[in-house]
C-alpha positions in Angstrom: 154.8 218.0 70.5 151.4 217.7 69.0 148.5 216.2 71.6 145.6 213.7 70.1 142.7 213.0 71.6 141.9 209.7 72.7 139.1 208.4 70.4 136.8 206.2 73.3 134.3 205.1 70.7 136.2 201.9 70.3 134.2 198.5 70.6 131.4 200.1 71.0 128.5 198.9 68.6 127.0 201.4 66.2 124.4 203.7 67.2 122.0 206.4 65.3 119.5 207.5 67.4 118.9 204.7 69.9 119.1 201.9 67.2 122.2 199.8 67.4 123.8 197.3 65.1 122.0 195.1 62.7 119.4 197.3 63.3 120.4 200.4 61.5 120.4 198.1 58.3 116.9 196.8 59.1 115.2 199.8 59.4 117.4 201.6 56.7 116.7 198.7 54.4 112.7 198.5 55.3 112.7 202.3 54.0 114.4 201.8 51.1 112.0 199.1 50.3 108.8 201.4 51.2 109.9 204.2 49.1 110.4 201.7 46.1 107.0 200.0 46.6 105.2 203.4 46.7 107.2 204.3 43.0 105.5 201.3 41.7 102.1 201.7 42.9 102.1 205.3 41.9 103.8 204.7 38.7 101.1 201.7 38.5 98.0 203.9 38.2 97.2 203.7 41.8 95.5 206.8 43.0 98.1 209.5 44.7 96.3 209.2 48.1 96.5 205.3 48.7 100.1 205.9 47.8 100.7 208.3 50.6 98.6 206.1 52.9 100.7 203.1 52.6 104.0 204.9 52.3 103.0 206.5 55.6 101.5 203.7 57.2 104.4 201.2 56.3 106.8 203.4 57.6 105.2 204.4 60.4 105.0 200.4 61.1 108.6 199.8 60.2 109.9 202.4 62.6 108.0 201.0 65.7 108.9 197.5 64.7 112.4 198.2 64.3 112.7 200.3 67.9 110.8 197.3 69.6 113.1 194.7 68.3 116.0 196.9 69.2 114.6 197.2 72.6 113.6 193.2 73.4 116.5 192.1 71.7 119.6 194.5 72.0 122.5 194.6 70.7 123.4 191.2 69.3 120.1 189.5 70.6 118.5 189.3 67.1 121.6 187.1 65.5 121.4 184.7 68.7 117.9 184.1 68.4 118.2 183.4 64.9 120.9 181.0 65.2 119.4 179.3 68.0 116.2 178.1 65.7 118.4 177.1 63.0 120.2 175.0 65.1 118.7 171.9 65.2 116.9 170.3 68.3 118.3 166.9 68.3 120.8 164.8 66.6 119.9 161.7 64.6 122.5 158.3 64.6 121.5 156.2 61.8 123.9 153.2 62.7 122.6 149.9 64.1 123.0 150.0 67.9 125.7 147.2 67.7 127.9 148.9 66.1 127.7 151.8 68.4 128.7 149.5 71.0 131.6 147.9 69.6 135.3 149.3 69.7 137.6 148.9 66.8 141.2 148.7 66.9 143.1 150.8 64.6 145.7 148.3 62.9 149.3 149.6 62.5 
């Protein structure tokens, strides 16, 4: 009879290097969109060592953004806060304040 290990990886979030969940797309995302923005500027004319500059520096920026979001926020931390300031801070009644306080009968 053949043994298997036990796989003990399940329901736990996804992980590369210390970043976790939403923000392995973040940071893979905010490189993607570095290396695209230094093509254009270099295929724009702009000279080869502003290029490298900004690729570096953006990058450099990205990856310590990314680690200290991942670190304030954790795992699921960035989605909460997120939905908590979409949610909205009060609800407005527009009906008259009579009709609030009356009761209607459902006729059957």
């Amino acid at each position: 009879m053949s043994e298997y290990s036990i796989n003990r990886g399940i329901g736990k979030p996804v992980e590369f290097k210390g970043l976790k969940s939403q923000y392995l797309f973040i940071f893979a995302g905010g490189l993607l969109a570095v290396f695209v923005v230094f093509i254009i500027l270099f295929m724009a004319g702009v000279s080869q060592w502003v290029c490298i500059g900004f690729g570096v520096t953006a990058a450099l920026l990205l990856v310590w953004q990314t680690f200290q979001l991942n670190e304030k926020y954790g795992t699921h931390g960035l989605m909460k806060v997120t939905a908590r300031k979409r949610h909205p801070q009060y609800i407005i009644s527009r009906k008259a304040i009579p009709r609030l306080l009356t009761y209607k009968k459902k006729n059957e």
